[in-house]
Every structure is written in C-alpha cells, then in structure tokens.
TORLUMKE-686539 format. One record per residue (C-alpha): residue in three letters; x, y, z. Coordinates in steps of 0.02 Angstrom, whole numbers, padded with zeros to 5 digits, always signed. Example, Ala and Ser with C-alpha at 12.3 -4.5 7.8 and 13.67 -1.06 7.14 Angstrom:
2
ala+00615-00225+00390;ser+00684-00053+00357;
% end
This chain:
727
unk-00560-03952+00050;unk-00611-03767+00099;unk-00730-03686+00016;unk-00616-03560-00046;unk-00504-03698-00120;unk-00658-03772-00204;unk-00659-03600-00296;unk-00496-03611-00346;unk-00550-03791-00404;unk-00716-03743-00484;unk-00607-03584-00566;unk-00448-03689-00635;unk-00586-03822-00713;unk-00668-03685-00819;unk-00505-03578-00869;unk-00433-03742-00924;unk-00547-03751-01061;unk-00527-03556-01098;unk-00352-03548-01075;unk-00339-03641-01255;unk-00364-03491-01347;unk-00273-03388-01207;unk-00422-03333-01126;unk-00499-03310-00936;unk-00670-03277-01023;unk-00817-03359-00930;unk-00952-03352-01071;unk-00817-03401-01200;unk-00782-03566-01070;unk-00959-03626-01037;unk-00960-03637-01227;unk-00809-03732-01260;unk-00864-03850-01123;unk-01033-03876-01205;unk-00955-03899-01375;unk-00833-04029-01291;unk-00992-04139-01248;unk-01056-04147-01440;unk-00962-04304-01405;unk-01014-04363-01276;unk-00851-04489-01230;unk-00745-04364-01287;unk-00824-04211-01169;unk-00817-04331-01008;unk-00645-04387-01036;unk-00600-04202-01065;unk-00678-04132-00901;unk-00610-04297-00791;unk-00433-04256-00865;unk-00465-04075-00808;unk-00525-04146-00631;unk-00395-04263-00593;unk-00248-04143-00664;unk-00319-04016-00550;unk-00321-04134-00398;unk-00147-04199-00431;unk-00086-04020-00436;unk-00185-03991-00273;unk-00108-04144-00194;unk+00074-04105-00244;unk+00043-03906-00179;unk+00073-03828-00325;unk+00053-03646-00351;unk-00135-03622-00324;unk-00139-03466-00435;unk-00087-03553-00584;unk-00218-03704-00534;unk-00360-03587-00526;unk-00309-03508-00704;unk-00311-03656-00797;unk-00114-03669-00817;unk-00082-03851-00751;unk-00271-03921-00831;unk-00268-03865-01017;unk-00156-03984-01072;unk-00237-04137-00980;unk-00409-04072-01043;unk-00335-04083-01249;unk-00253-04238-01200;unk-00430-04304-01133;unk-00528-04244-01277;unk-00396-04331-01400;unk-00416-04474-01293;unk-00596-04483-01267;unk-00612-04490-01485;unk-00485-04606-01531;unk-00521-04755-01388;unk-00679-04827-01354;unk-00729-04802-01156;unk-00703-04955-01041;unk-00661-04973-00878;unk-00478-04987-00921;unk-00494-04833-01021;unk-00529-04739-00871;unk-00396-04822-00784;unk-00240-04769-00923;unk-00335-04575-00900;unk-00287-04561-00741;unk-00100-04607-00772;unk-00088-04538-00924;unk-00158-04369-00851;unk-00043-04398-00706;unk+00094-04391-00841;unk+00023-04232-00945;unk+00042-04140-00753;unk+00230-04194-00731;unk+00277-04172-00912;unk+00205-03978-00877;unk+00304-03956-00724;unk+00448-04008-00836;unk+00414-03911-00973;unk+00377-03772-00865;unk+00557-03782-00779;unk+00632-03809-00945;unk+00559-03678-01062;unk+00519-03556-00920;unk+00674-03513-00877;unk+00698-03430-01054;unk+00527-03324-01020;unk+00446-03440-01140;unk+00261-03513-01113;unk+00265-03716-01142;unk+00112-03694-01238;unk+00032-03882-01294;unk+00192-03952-01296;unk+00151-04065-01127;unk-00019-04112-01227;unk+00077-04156-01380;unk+00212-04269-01288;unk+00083-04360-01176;unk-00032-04412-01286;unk+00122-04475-01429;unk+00154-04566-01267;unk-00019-04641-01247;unk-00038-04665-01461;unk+00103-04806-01440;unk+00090-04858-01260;unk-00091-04923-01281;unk-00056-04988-01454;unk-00012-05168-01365;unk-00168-05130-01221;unk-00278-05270-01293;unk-00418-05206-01162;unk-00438-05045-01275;unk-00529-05021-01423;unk-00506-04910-01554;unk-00655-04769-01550;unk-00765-04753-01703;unk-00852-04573-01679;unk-00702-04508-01799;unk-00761-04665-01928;unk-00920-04681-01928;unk-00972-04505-01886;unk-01161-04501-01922;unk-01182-04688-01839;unk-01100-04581-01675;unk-01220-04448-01701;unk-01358-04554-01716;unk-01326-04652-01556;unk-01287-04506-01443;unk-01407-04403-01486;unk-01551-04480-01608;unk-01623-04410-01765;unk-01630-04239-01747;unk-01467-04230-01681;unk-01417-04334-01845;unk-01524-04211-01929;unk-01450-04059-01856;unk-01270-04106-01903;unk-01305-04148-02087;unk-01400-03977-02121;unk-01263-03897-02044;unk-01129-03994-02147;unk-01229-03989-02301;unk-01248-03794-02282;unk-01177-03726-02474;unk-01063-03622-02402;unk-00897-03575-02493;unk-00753-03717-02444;unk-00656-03582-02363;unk-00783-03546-02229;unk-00829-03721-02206;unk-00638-03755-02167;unk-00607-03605-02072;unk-00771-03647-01945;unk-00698-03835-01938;unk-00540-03801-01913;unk-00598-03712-01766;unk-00694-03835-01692;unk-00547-03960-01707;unk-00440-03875-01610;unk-00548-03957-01456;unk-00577-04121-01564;unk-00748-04048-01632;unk-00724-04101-01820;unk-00894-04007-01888;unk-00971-03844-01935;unk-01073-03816-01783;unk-00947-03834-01668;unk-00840-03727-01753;unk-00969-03595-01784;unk-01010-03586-01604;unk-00819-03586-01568;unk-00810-03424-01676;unk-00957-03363-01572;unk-00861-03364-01398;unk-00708-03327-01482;unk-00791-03148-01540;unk-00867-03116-01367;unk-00690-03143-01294;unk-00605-03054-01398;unk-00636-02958-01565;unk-00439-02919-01614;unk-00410-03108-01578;unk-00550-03156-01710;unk-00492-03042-01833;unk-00330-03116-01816;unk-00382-03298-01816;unk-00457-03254-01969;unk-00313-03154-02046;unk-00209-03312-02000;unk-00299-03432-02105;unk-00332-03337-02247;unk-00120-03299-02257;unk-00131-03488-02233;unk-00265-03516-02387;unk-00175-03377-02508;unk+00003-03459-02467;unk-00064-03661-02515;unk-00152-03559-02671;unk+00006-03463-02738;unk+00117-03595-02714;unk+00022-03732-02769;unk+00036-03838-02636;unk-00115-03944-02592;unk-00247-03847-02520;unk-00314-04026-02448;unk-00182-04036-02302;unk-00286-03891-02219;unk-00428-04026-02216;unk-00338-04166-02170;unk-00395-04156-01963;unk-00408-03982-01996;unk-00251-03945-01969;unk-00266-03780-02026;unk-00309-03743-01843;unk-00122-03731-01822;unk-00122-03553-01921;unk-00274-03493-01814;unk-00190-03514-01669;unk-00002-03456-01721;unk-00106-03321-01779;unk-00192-03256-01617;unk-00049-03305-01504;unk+00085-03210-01607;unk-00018-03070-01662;unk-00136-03014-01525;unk-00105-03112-01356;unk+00108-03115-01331;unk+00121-02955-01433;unk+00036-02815-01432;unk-00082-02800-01576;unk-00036-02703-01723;unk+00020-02675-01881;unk+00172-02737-01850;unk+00121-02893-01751;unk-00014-02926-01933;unk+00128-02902-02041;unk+00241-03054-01933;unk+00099-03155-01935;unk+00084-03145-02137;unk+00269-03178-02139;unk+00271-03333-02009;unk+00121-03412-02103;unk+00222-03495-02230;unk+00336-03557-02088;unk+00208-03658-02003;unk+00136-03717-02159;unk+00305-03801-02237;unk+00328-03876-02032;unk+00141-03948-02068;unk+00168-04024-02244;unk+00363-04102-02152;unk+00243-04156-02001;unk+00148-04237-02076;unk+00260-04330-02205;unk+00399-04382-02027;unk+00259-04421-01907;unk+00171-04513-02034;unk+00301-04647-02037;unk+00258-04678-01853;unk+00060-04667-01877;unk+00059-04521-01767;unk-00035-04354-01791;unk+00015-04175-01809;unk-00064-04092-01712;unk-00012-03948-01645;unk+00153-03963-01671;unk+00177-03820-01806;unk+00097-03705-01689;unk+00203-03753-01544;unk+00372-03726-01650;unk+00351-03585-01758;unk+00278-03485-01589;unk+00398-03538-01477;unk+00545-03492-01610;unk+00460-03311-01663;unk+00453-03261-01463;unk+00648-03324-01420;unk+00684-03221-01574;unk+00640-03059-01531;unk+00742-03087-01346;unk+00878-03043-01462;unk+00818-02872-01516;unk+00923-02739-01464;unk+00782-02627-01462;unk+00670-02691-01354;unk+00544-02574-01427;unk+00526-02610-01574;unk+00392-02686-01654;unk+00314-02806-01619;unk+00292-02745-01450;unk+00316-02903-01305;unk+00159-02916-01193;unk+00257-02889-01009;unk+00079-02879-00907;unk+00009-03012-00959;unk-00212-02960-00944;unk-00269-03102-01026;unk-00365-03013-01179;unk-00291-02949-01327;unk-00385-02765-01303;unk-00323-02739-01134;unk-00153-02801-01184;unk-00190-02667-01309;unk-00262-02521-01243;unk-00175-02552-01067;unk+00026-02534-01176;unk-00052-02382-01255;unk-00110-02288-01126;unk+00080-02320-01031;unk+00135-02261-01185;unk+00039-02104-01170;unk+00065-02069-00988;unk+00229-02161-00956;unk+00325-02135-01119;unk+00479-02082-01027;unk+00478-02220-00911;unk+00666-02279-00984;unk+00749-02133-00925;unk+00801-02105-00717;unk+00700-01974-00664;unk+00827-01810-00637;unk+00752-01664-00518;unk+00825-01474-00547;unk+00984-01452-00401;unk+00921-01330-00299;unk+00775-01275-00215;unk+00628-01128-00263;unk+00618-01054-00448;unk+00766-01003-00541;unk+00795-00910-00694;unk+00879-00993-00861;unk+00999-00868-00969;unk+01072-00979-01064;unk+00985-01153-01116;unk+01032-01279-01248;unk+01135-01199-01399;unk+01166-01081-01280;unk+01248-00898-01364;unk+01391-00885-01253;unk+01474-01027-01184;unk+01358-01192-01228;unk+01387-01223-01402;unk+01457-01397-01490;unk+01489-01554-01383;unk+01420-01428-01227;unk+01267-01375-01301;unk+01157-01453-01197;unk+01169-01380-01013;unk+01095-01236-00902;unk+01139-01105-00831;unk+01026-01037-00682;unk+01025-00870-00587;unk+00883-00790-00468;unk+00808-00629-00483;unk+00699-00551-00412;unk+00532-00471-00468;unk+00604-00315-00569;unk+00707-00436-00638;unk+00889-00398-00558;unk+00983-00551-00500;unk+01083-00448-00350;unk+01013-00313-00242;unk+01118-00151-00183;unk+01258-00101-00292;unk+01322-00282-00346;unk+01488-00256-00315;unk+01476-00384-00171;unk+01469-00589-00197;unk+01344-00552-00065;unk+01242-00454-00159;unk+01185-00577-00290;unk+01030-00689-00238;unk+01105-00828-00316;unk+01266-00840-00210;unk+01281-00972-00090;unk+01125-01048-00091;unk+01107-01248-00078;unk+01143-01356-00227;unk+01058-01545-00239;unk+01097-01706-00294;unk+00989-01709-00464;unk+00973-01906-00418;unk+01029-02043-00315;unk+01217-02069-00362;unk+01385-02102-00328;unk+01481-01940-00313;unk+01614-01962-00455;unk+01736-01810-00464;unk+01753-01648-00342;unk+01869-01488-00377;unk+01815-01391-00233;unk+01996-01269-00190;unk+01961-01118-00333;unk+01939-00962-00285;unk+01779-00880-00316;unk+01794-00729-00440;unk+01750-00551-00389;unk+01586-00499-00493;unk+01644-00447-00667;unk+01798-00574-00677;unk+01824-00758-00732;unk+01954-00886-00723;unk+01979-00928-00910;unk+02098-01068-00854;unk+01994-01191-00730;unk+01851-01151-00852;unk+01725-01264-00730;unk+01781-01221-00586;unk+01732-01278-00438;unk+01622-01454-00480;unk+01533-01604-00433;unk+01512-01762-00562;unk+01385-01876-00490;unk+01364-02043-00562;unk+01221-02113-00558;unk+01206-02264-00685;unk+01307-02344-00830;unk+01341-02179-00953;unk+01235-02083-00852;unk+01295-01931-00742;unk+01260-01767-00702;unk+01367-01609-00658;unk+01350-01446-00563;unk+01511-01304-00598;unk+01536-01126-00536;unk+01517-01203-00345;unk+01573-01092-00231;unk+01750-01132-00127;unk+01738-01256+00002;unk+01572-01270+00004;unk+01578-01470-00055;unk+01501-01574+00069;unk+01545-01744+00014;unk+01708-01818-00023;unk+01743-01937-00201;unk+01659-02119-00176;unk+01490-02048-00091;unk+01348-02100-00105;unk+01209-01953-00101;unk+01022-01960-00113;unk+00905-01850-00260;unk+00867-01691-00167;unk+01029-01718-00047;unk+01121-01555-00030;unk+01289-01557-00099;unk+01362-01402-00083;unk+01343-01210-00114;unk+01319-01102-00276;unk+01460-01000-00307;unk+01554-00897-00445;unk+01726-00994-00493;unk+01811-01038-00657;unk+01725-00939-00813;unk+01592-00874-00705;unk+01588-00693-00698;unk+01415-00673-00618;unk+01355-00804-00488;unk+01270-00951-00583;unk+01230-01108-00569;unk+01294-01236-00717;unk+01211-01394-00744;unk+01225-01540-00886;unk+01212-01726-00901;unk+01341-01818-00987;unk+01389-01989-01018;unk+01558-01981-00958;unk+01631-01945-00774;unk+01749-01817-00817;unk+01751-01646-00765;unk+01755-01549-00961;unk+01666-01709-01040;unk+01530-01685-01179;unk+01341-01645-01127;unk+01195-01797-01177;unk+01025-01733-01223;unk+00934-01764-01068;unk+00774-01725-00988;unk+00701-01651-00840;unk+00568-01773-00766;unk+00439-01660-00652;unk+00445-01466-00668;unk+00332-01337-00644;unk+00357-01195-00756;unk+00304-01002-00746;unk+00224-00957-00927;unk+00089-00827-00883;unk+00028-00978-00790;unk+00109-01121-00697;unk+00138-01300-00806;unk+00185-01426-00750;unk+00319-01498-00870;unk+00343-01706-00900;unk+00511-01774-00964;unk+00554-01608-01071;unk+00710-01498-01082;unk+00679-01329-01005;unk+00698-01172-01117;unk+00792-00996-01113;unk+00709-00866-01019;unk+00605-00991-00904;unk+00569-00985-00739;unk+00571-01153-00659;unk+00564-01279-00496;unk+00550-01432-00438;unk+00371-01474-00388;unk+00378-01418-00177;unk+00244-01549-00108;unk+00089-01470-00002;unk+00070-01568+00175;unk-00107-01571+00150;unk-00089-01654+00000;unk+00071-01761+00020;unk-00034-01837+00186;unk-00181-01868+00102;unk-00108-01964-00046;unk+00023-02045+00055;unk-00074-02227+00032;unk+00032-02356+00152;unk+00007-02541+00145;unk-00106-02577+00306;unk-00202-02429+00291;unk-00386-02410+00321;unk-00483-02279+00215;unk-00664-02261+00280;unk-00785-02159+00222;unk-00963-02138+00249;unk-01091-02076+00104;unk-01232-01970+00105;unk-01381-02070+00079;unk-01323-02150+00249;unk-01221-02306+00173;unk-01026-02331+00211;unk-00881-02398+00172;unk-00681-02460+00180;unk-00533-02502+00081;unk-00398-02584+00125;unk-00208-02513+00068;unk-00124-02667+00020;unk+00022-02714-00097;unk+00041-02870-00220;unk+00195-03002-00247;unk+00261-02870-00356;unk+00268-02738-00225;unk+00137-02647-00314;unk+00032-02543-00217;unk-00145-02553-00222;unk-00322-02508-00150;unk-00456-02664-00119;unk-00630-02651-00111;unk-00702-02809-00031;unk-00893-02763-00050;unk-00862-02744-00223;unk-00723-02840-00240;unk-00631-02696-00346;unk-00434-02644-00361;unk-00364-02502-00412;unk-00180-02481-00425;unk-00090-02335-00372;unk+00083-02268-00404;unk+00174-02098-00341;unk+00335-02053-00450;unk+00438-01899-00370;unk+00286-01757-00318;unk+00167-01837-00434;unk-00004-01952-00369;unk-00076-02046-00519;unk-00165-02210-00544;unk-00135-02366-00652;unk-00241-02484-00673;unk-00418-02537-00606;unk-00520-02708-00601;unk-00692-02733-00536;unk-00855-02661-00526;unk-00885-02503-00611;unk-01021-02426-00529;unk-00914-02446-00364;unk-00856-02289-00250;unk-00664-02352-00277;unk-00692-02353-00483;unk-00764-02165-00462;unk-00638-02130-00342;unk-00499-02214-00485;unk-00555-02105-00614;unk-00609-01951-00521;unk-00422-01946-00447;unk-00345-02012-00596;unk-00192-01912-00592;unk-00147-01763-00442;unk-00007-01633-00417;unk+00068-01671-00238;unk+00122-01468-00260;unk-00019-01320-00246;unk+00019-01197-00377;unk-00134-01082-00417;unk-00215-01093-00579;unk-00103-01255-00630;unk-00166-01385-00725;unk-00156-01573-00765;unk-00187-01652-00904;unk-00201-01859-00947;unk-00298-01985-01056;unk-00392-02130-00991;unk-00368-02312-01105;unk-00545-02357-01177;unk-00613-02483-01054;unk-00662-02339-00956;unk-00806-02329-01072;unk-00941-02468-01032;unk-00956-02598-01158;unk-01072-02548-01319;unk-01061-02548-01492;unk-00947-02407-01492;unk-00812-02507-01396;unk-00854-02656-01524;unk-00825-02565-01666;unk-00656-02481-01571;unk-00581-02660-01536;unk-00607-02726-01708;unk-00501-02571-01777;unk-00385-02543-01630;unk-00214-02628-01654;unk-00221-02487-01817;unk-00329-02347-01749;unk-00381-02282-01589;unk-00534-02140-01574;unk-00587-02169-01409;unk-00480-02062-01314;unk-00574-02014-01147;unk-00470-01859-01058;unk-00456-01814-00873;unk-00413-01641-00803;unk-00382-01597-00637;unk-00349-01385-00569;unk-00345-01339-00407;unk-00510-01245-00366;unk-00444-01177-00205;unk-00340-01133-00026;unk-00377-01082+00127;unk-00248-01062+00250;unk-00299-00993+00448;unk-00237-01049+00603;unk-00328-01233+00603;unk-00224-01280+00455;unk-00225-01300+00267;unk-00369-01343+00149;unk-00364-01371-00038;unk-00505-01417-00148;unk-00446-01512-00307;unk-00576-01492-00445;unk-00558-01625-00579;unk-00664-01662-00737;unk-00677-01847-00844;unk-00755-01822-01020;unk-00770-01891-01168;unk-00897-01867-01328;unk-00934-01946-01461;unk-01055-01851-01630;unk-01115-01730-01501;unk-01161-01862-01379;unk-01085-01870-01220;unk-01030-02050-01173;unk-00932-01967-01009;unk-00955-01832-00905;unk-00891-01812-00737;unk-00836-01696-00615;unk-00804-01718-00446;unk-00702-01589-00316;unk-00597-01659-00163;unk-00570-01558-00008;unk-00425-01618+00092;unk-00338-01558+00240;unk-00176-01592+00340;unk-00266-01726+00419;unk-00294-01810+00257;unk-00448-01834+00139;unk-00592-01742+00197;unk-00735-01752+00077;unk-00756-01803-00117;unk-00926-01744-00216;unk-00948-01804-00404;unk-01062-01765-00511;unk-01116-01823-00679;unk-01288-01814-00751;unk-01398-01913-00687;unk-01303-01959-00520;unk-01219-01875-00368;unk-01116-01944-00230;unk-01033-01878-00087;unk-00908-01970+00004;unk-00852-01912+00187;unk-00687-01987+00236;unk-00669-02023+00428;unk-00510-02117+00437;unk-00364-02136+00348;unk-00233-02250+00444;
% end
C-alpha cells in the first residue's frame, strides 16, 4: 500500500467514528474512539470492523474519497460496537466479524445504489440490517456466548479496569443530578454502545467542540422528546430503555442543523417531527419485540429519511427549511457558507441579461413609463444617446443622421434562440411614427422556457440573423433605428415571457451595470431607472489578463523578506475553478460571472499568502471606472476562532452580528506608451465594541502583462508579494 493510500486508510478509520454524528472533526473522533474502549471488547471489535470494512472497500476499488471520509466504515464500526457488547470474544467471534462486516460493506453499496439515486443518504440503515442479520444468525452458533458487560455492568468494570475504574463509574452514576440530564448524557453515550454518564458527558464534550448549533439542537431534540412523553402521558421510561432517546438527538441534529440549514424554520420541523419518531419508537419496540430484536436506530432512520424525500416535493425550492446542496460537513459552515451566497449571490436563479448595445446610453422612459409603457408594457426601456449638453442629435436634426443614436449596433442581451424578426418597415423621418406597426422593426430572442427578450424601433434591414438562430450575449444583431411608433431614434427593450412580437413585459432585471449618479455604481440584479445613464461593464485588458485564472496555470511570486512562492490554477470534478497552495496546503475557489472577478470559498491555513490574497481580492471590477466602488460581506469564519465566534454559532441559525465587509476602489491609472497600469486599493474590516477584530488593506498594481505586485497591510504585519509569472 502507498503511503498516500495509508492516509486515506488512517483518514477513513478516524472519520468513521466521526461521521456518526455527521462530522469530519478530528478532536471530536479521538474522543469517540477513546469512549469506544470504556469497553474494552466492545472498542476492539469496533475499530477491527472499521479496519476490515476499510480494507474490503480498498480491495473491491471503491471510491477512495468516500473511504477516506468514513462513508463505507461507520456502519461496520456501530455494527462492531453492538457486536463487541452483546457476544462474548472468542476466536469464532472474530471469525463471524469479518463476514458479518463483509456484509455491513455490501449491504452499503446496496443501500447506497438504492436510496442514492433519490438524493437520499442511507444513513444506519446498512448497520441496522446487518446486525438484525447477525442477532438471529448466531442465535444457533453454539461457539458464541452471550456477553455480560450489558448484565453485570460493575463485575465488567471491575475486571477491565479495577477499583478505581469501578469507583469512577459509580460516582459518576450516583452523581444527584436531575433524571433529565442523566438521560440526556446516556442517551448520548449509547448511541456508540456507551450506556453511562461519563461516556455521554464526554460525548457532549466533542460534540460542542464540533459543533455548537448541532449541540443546541441535540439538546432541543430531546427536550421536544421529554415535553411530548410528559404531555401525553406516555411513559417517560421508554427513553431509558437502551436509551433510546438517542434516536431524537440524532433526528434532531441531522434534520435541523446538518441536511438543512439551521434555522428557525429547520427548529420549528424538528419540534413537529419529534412526536413522529417517538410513536415509531413506542411501535418499534412493541413489533420488534416479538422477534427479541432491538430498536435501535430505526426511528431515526425513518422519520429522517421520510422528512428529506418530503421536501423534494416542494415547489419552492426555497423555502424553508433550506436543503444543504454543499455539503461542508459542520452545521456553521453549512450555515454561514448559504448565508453569505445569499448575500452575494441572491440573484443567482435568474440568467444573467447584459444591456444591447455598447457605451452609456440615456433612459427617457423606464418602468411605468408616461408615454407609451403603461399596463401589461410597463416594464421596458427606452434608450437614446446624448451628448454632454444633453442633445441626442447634433446639427439641425432634421436628418436620421443627425441623431447619435441612429444606426448604432444592437446585442443579443443573452445567449438565445432568435424567435421572431420584422425587419421590412420603413424608418420614420424625425417627428413621425407609424401608429399601425406600433413595434416596428423587432427581434424576439428566446432564450429559456418563458424567458425572452425584445429589441423594437430597429432600423430597416439592418437584421443580421434570420428566425431559428442561435446568437451569443453581446452578439450583434442588428442596427438601432426609428420604425413603428418611434418618432425620435430609440432603442426599445423588455423581457417577456412570451415569443410574440406585442406580448406583455415580465419584471426582470439587469445583472451587471455600471451606472453614472455623480459617481459610477456598479449595479447587481436591479432594474435601471428614468433619467440614468448606463452600460455594460467594458473590461480593462490589464485587468481582464490578470484575473483570467486558467486551469494549468502557474502563479509565482516572490516576497520581500526573500521567501517565495507558487500556486497552481486547477479545477475540481465539478469544474470548479480553483487556486492550490501546496506549502500550505490551502484552496481558494474562484469564480468570474460576466465582467465581474470574485471569490467563493477558501480552506486551509489562514496565515497563508493565498488566504490574504482570498480576502484581500475578495471581489474585483474587470472594468476601470474612476472613483467606482465595490462593496461585499465576508461569512464569519473569516474571523479566527474566539469566544466571539462561540457565542455567534450558538445564536446563528436566528441571528447573525458578525458581518465582516470588504471594499475594493480603484486607487489609480497610468496609461504611456509601455502600457496600462491600475492599482486596485481594497480594505477588509470588521469591529466589534470599539475593538478592531479586522483590519486590512492591501493595494494591487497590475499591468497588461498580468499581476505585478500586491502590498497588505494590517497592524502589526506587512507583506509584499511580487508576481513573476503568471502562465
């Protein structure tokens, strides 16, 4: 085996034990794995189930990824555990592990076929279904004896690990604590076998480190749990018998916090599910009684596996509870990661649509328009050029000729299939309309289901494309005219949901503008306004090179105290593009939507150059306008860990106060005869009571070459980065 298989080994043995409670956390393994070995039988035929799953899955090839996360050992290791308790350990003990491990592995596969092809997780359902399996199988193995550390607890205790071990576990149990806590701590432990305080308390230890929504929520589930038996009258013992109360813990943390996001909404269906699993307990228990088999999980494994098929059927997929889609392993970054898309990529359901033309253009008349765009055609433009005493024609405007927005190019708003053309009207002398091909000349372009976009008042023969085309966003179409009711060269545009020439205008945004408002903005997903003067964002070279990050790309840089460095431009199964750090083993994912640069996501070190480079290019304008500038919110892992972040994860699926915000401006431009040079100044900050917890600023100089130089500075360090190759 290779040594970077025996990672992947080492890795899927300790995530096997994590993965449990959903979890890649290291701390939060070693202690489940030393918690497993408070029996000692139990522990070792726990870890050998993990080992020989693990191999087996090795042997067979299976996906190596999923091996080294735990996915194909979790259910061997509760399978082993359950074993290790109930049957005594012998040589033919050992001997049914293997094969009943063996069996846990295949059952998976199955399961994972089976169930995966709905987008469902098979959960402990393999675990459950094996060891049934080995419950009756070895019931006529006369080799195999029944284990006694469930009977005869404190002989067990005594045995494998003498008197003060004894001692330990009976000042823990006898610990006058109220019966709720003592159940909720125990129910804990049992969910690896671990029927005792100790374990449990320890449990609740790693489970906090790992996660502090997920706590709250395990504890959230089992008090629903405790208030429902209480109400009802139902008997409040069944959550004792095996602690099967761990059934709500779990339900709890898997449907609030780690498949959803966290929330209030997600809290609310976990109240509401709690009586499910408890009435699929109390019938558990009463069917599989009849068979002398156990609960347990079962409850859990229904009631989860039903809630998450359920909401498939939503029609609004965004409604809450929200699904978990990138899947990050910890109920925060689940968390903060879905609210920070929110905040930056809000919009990302609609097709991005550019303006259809080029340079700035005038609007007089917008949306609810005073002349023409009222009712079902409210919602449309109309777009002229002037110049800078405001006239839209020089000379006398008598002449087409004379108006500056005659016959200039019109564009393909987005990639489409060109739907309808009228392109034989006349165009109308300046003063006069045609009142009776009200559109006149037009293009419909369709460019998905209900979605299409038109451009009127084209000028005469000027339509490049026949019916059936297929054009490109920023294609040119054809030439800006002044037919139908057009009695001053315009340009009309609308979306609609229809591909009819006359059909009623959809409320539809702009993605990417910049706008002229005393200053340049640059406008996100909005609807531009009368009066405005508006673009598309034009890229820069200098820029558009040096943010142009292709897979197989080199970026070196050298630093100032003498040190250097690379990343490598790769891209992931996904086709998600990415920069690696290998020194500090660091990603940061990258992402450029029409003339915008902007980051994603980042793993890794954070005192690495790539994590200051992440944050200290968090977002960037491909298109130099003077004096513009960009605004955007970092999640809250951009903080380092303290008891500010504690505090902000217990609260966060209802409240979020850490809000760290980035700006970037451009500082400045020189152009001469060796090129173009623009220095982007960008600041990262972020206070809290007066104290700052952030504060950043860094300024990148880049060139038509590339990425020249990056300096940041925060308070009590400075780096400077010198890039010498970019290819």
């Amino acid at each position: 085996m290779h040594n970077r298989d025996l990672k992947i080994f080492a890795a899927g043995i300790l995530n096997s034990y994590t993965m449990i409670f959903f979890s890649k956390n290291m701390v939060f393994g070693i202690i489940l794995v030393l918690v497993s070995f408070f029996d000692l039988f139990a522990g070792t035929a726990g870890i050998l189930a993990v080992i020989i799953s693990n191999a087996f899955a090795m042997l067979l090839g299976l996906n190596k990824k999923k091996i080294s996360e735990g996915l194909y050992g979790f259910n061997a290791l509760l399978v082993g555990l359950g074993m290790g308790l109930a049957i005594q350990p012998s040589p033919a003990f050992y001997v049914i592990l293997i094969f009943i491990t063996l069996t846990t592995l295949l059952v998976t596969l199955a399961f994972e076929g089976v169930i995966g092809k709905y987008g469902l997780s098979y959960l402990t359902l393999p675990f459950l279904f094996s060891i049934w399996l080995a419950i009756i199988a070895t019931r006529g193995y006369s080799s195999l004896s029944i284990g006694e550390s469930g009977i005869f607890t404190l002989n067990t205790m005594y045995l494998r690990g003498g008197k003060i071990f004894m001692d330990m576990y009976l000042w823990f149990d006898d610990l006058n604590w109220p019966v709720y806590l003592k159940t909720y701590f125990k129910s804990l432990g049992a969910i690896i076998f671990q029927y005792h305080l100790l374990s449990g308390i320890l449990i609740a230890i790693g489970l906090l480190l790992y996660s502090r929504i997920a706590f709250i929520y395990s504890i959230a589930g089992f008090t629903a749990a405790w208030l429902f038996y209480l109400v009802i009258g139902a008997d409040i013992h069944e959550l004792d018998y095996s602690y099967i109360g761990f059934n709500h813990i779990l339900t709890a943390i898997a449907i609030g916090s780690f498949f959803t996001i966290a929330s209030g909404w997600s809290l609310m269906w976990v109240v509401l599910i709690t009586p499910l699993v408890s009435m699929i307990t109390s019938a558990a228990i009463q069917v599989l009684g009849i068979y002398q088999l156990p609960v347990y999980s079962l409850p859990f494994n229904m009631v989860v596996l039903m809630f998450l098929y359920a909401l498939k059927f939503r029609e609004r997929i965004n409604a809450g509870p929200e699904l978990v889609y990138i899947q990050h392993y910890s109920p925060e970054k689940n968390l903060y990661a879905n609210v920070n898309a929110h905040a930056r990529f809000r919009n990302k359901w609609y097709i991005p649509l550019s303006l259809p033309f080029f340079g700035f253009r005038h609007i007089n008349q917008a949306h609810n328009g005073d002349v023409t765009h009222k009712d079902e055609w409210k919602h449309a433009w109309d777009f002229i050029i002037r110049d800078e005493k405001g006239k839209e024609y020089e000379n006398d405007g008598t002449a087409l000729t004379d108006y500056y927005g005659f016959n200039k190019p019109v564009l393909a708003p987005a990639d489409g299939w060109i739907q309808e053309v009228t392109d034989h009207l006349d165009d109308n002398i300046p003063g006069s309309y045609n009142m009776i091909q009200n559109w006149g000349n037009t293009i419909v372009i369709k460019h998905a289901e209900q979605l299409y976009t038109k451009v009127s008042h084209l000028k005469k023969g000027s339509a490049l494309y026949p019916k059936g085309t297929f054009v490109q966003k920023g294609q040119v179409i054809a030439q800006s005219g002044n037919s139908g009711r057009s009695p001053y060269p315009h340009l009309h545009f609308q979306v609609q949901a229809n591909p009819y020439i006359g059909s009623a205008t959809v409320n539809y945004p702009i993605s990417q503008y910049i706008c002229i408002n005393g200053s340049y903005k640059l406008k996100m997903y909005e609807i531009p306004g009368i009066n405005e003067e508006v673009s598309n964002i034009h890229p820069d070279n200098a820029l558009e090179k040096s943010f142009r990050f292709i897979p197989g790309q080199v970026i070196e840089f050298t630093l100032s105290d003498g040190g250097e460095g690379h990343w490598d431009v790769l891209t992931d199964i996904y086709n998600n593009t990415y920069l690696y750090c290998a020194a500090s083993n660091s990603t940061a994912w990258l992402k450029t939507e029409g003339k915008l640069f902007y980051f994603t996501h980042f793993e890794g070190d954070r005192n690495s150059m790539l994590f200051y480079f992440f944050i200290s290019l968090y977002q960037v304008s491909l298109g130099y306008y003077k004096d513009l500038e960009l605004r955007d919110v970092f999640p809250p892992t951009i903080l380092p860990y303290s008891t500010l972040r504690m505090i902000q994860d217990f609260i966060a699926p209802f409240v979020l106060f850490i809000k760290p915000q980035y700006l970037m401006t451009f500082a400045k431009r020189d152009e001469d005869i060796a090129g173009n040079t623009i220095t982007i100044r960008t600041q990262t900050r972020y206070s809290f009571m007066t104290k700052s917890l952030i504060d950043l600023e860094a300024f990148l100089t880049v060139t038509d070459n590339g990425l020249k130089q990056l300096d940041i500075k925060m308070p009590n360090k400075k780096y400077s980065l010198t890039f010498i190759k970019q290819s």
